[in-house]
N, C-alpha and C positions, 0 to 999 in steps of 0.2 A: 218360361220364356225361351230358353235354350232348346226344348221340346221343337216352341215352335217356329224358331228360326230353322231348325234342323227338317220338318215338315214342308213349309214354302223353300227352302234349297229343295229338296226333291221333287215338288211339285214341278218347278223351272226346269229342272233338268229333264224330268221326264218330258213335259211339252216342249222344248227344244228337238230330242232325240224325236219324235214324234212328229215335226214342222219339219226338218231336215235330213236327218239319217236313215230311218227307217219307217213305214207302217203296216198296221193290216188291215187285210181286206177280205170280205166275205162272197165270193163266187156264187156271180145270179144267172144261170143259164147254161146252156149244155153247149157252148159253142165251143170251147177249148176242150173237150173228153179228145181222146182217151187220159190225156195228162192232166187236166185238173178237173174236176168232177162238180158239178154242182152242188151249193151248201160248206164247197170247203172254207178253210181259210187260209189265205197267203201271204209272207211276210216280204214287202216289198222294201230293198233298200234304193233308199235315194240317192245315199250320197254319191253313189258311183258313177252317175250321167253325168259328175259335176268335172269328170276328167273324162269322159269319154262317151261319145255318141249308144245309141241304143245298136245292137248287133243282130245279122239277122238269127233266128233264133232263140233271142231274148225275149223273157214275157215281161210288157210292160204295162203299166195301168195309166190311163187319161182321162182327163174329163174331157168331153166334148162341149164345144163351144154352141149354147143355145139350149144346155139340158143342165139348166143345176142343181146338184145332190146328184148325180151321177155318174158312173165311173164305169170305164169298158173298161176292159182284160182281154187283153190281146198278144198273138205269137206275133213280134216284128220278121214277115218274111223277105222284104227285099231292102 
């Protein structure tokens, strides 16, 4: 029983950290080279837009509104 209290507490915590702090993502296209490469993977934190706007420079990932299951990865440049 102790097992599996201790297995749903990390189930939770894992899909928390993963709904809010941080995730990743796997880069489909060659639009961001020479910095990130196609096929890589990226580990995008969240929690940090939650104090502070995106910067230019920053890579950020979004879904676009009218495409669902899909995520650009993009340099914020202005």
């Amino acid at each position: 029983m102790e097992l599996l209290q201790v297995f749903v507490l990390t189930l939770l915590v894992l899909l928390a950290a993963r709904t809010f702090v941080a995730e990743s993502f796997v880069v489909r296209g060659h639009s961001m080279e020479p910095t990130v490469h196609h096929g890589e993977r990226v580990l995008v934190v969240k929690v940090i837009y939650r104090w502070r706007p995106p910067r230019p420079g920053d890579i950020v990932v979004f879904r676009p509104p009218g495409r669902p299951g899909s995520e650009y990865i993009k340099r914020v440049v202005a």
